[in-house]
C-alpha positions in Angstrom: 106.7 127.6 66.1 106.5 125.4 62.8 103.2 125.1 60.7 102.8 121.6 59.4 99.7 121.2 56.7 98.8 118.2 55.6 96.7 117.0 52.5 94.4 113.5 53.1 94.1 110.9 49.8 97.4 110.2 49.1 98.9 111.7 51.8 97.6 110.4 55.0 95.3 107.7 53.8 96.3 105.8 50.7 92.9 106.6 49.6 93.0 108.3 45.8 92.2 105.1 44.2 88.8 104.7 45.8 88.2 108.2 46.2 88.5 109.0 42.0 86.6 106.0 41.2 83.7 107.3 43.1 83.9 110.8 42.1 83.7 109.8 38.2 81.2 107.1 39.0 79.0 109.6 40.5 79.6 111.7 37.2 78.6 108.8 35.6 75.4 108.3 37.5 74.2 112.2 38.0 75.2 113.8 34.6 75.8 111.1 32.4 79.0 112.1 32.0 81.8 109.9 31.1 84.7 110.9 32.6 87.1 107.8 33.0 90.1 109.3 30.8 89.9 112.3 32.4 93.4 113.5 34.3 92.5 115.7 37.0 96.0 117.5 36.9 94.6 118.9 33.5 92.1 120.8 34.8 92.4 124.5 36.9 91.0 124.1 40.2 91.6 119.8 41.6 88.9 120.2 43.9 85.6 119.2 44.7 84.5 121.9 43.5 86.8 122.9 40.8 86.5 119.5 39.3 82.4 119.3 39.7 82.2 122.7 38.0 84.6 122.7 35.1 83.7 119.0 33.8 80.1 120.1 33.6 81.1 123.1 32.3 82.8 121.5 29.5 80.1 119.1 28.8 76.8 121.4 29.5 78.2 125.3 28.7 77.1 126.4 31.4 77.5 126.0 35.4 75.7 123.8 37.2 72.8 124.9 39.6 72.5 124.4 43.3 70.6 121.4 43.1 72.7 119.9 40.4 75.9 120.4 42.1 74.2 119.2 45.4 72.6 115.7 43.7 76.3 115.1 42.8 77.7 115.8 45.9 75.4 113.6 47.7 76.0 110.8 45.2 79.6 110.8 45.4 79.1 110.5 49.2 76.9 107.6 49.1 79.2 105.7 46.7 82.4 106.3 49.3 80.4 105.7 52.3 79.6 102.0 50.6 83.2 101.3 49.8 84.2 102.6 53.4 81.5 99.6 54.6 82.4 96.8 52.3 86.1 97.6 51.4 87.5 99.9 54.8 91.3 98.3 53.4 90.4 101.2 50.4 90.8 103.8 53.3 93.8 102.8 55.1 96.3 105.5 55.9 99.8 105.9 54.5 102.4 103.6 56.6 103.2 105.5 59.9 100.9 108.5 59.5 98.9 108.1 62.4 101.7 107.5 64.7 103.2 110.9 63.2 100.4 112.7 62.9 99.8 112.1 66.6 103.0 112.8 67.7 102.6 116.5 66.0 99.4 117.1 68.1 101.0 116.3 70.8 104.4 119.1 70.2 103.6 122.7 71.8 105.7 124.1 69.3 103.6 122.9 66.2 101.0 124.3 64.5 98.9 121.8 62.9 96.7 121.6 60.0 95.1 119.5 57.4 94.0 120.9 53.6 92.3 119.2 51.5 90.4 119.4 48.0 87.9 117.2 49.5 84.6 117.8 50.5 84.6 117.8 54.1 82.2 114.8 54.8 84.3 112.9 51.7 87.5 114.1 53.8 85.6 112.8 57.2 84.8 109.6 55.7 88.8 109.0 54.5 90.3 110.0 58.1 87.9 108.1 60.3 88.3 104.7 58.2 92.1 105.6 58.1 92.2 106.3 61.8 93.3 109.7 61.6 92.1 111.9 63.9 91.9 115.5 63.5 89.7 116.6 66.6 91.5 120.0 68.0 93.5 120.8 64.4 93.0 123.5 62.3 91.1 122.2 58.6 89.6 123.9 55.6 88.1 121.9 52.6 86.2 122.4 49.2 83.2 123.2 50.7 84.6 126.6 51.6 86.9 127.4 48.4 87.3 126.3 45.4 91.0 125.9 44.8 94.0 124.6 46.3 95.4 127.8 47.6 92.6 129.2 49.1 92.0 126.0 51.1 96.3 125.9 52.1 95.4 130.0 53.0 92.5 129.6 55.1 94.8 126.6 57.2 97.7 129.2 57.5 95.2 131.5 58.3 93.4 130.2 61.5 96.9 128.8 62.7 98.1 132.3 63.1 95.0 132.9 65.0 95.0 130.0 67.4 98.7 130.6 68.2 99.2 134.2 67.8 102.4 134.0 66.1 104.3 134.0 62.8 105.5 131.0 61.8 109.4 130.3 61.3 108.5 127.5 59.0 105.7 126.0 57.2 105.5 122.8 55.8 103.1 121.3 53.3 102.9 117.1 53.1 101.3 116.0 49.7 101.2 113.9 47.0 99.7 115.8 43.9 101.4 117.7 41.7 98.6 120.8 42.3 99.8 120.3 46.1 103.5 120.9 44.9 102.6 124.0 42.7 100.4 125.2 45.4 103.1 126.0 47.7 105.3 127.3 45.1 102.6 129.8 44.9 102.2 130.3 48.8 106.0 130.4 49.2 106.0 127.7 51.6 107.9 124.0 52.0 106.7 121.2 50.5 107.4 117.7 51.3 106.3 114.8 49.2 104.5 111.8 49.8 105.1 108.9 46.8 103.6 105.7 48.8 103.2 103.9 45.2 106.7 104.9 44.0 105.5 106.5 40.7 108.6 109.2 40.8 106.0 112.4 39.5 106.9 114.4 42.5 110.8 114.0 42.3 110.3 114.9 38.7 108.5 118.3 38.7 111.4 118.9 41.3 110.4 118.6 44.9 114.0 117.9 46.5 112.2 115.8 49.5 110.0 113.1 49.0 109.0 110.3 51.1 106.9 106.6 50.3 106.1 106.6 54.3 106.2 108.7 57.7 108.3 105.7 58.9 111.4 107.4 60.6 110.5 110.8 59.3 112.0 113.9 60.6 111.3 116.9 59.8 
């Protein structure tokens, strides 16, 4: 039995273009806060979460309330949902994920999982405009933890559950340097996904990285 965990933007829609413009737009609108420069791989948690918390923390002192954190959360998924109806071509998935992605739902001797630092209706939006379906497959998000490992955990977590068994591998497809470190920290394999060519993974030192699940064995 082999776990295989996948991330979304980036990974299996080439969606982080869109889905960062929104989130800082929606900074923009709620808070006032400009937040175009900002690198997200500077900050502690890249999550939903992490990233709504410590920006406001930075600007405000102070955490923001329910009803803060909720107006921004709402306003980030009213700016996606009107790129996903006017630009869908924002959404679509990485070349060749779907067919893969299918083809591991389909193996009885796979365990599959998707974990990502998106919201889950922000992650719902990105896989039903890419086409990726995830009915029947294990998934944790940011609306249940706030960082990167506790959202890969939580996967691992309920596979083990729903298959009764100890994985002898688990592999992690992702395209973010937190993804990377994240299973450095989880002891667990980590592919990489470079559809735009940028070289970042292969130089923090992931020794497999691919621009497409064309072909891809595991």
């Amino acid at each position: 039995m082999h776990f295989i965990i996948f991330d979304i933007d980036g990974t299996l829609t080439d969606s982080t273009a869109v889905d960062d413009d929104c989130f800082v737009r929606a900074f923009q609108e709620t808070f006032e806060i400009n937040s175009w420069n900002q690198s997200w791989e500077g900050l502690q948690n890249v999550t939903d979460w992490g990233i709504t918390e410590e920006i406001f923390e930075r600007e405000f002192g102070r955490l923001p309330s329910d009803e803060e954190f909720q107006r921004m959360h709402d306003n980030f998924i009213r700016l996606l949902k009107y790129e996903q109806e006017h630009h869908p071509e924002k959404f679509k998935e990485v070349p060749g994920a779907k067919e893969f992605f299918n083809s591991l739902k389909n193996d009885p001797n796979i365990g599959l999982g998707v974990a990502t630092g998106s919201w889950e209706q922000s992650a719902m939006v990105k896989l039903n405009t890419g086409g990726i379906d995830i009915q029947g497959v294990c998934f944790s998000n940011s609306d249940y933890h706030k960082t990167r490992a506790g959202i890969t955990q939580d996967v691992i977590d309920q596979l083990k559950e729903r298959t009764g068994e100890e994985p002898e591998r688990i592999i992690y497809f992702g395209d973010g340097t937190w993804d990377y470190k994240t299973c450095q920290l989880l002891e667990i394999e980590f592919i990489g996904v470079d559809v735009h060519l940028n070289g970042k993974l292969k130089a923090l030192g992931a020794e497999r990285v691919i621009s497409s699940y064309l072909g891809v064995r595991l």
